[in-house]
Each structure stands twice: as C-alpha cells, then as structure tokens.
C-alpha positions, 0 to 999 in steps of 0.5 A, a space after each residue: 500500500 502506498 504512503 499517504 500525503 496530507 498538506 497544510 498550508 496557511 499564508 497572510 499578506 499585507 500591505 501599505 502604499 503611500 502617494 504625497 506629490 512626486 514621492 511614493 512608496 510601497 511596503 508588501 509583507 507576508 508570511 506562509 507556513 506549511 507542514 507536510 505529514 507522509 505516513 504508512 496507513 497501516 502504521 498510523 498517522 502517528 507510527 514511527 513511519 511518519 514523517 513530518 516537513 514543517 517550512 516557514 517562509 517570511 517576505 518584505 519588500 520596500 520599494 521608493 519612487 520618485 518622479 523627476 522631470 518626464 521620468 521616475 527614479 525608483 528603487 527597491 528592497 526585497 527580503 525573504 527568510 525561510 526556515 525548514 525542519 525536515 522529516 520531524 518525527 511527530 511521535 518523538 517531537 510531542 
C-alpha cells in the first residue's frame, strides 16, 4: 500500500502604499507556513513511519519612487527568510 500525503498550508499578506506629490512608496509583507505529514496507513498517522516537513517562509519588500522631470527614479528592497525542519518525527517531537 502506498504512503499517504496530507498538506497544510496557511499564508497572510499585507500591505501599505503611500502617494504625497512626486514621492511614493510601497511596503508588501507576508508570511506562509506549511507542514507536510507522509505516513504508512497501516502504521498510523502517528507510527514511527511518519514523517513530518514543517517550512516557514517570511517576505518584505520596500520599494521608493520618485518622479523627476518626464521620468521616475525608483528603487527597491526585497527580503525573504525561510526556515525548514525536515522529516520531524511527530511521535518523538510531542
């Protein structure tokens, strides 16, 4: 019998933009978690089988904008951070 996959995946977004005359700006963050469970139905979700991936990623971006003459200056920062614990046991974890 083959391994089961279940997924569980959740994410927030947000943002701010800003317009005052010829400045403006943007400020975009989000966050996503995900955990992916493998197990033996016949052992259980919970057997010494299972495996548990659990991936969290963070995301900023920054970007300025700034009109001068019959064009734009513009510039931009982006971030990101993603942290990934793999084939936890969940039996063994708690």
């Amino acid at each position: 019998m083959p391994d089961v996959r279940q997924l569980y995946s959740q994410s927030w977004d947000t943002g701010l933009r800003l317009n005052r005359g010829i400045y403006s700006l943007q400020l975009i963050a989000s966050y996503s978690h995900t955990k992916d469970l493998n197990f033996d139905p016949s052992k259980g979700r919970y057997g010494l089988a299972s495996a548990l991936d659990d991936v969290q990623q963070y995301n900023l971006q920054w970007g300025n904008t700034l009109a001068v003459g019959y064009g734009t200056v513009s510039g931009c920062f982006d971030w990101q951070k993603q942290t990934s614990e793999p084939s936890t046991n969940p039996v063994a974890a708690g």
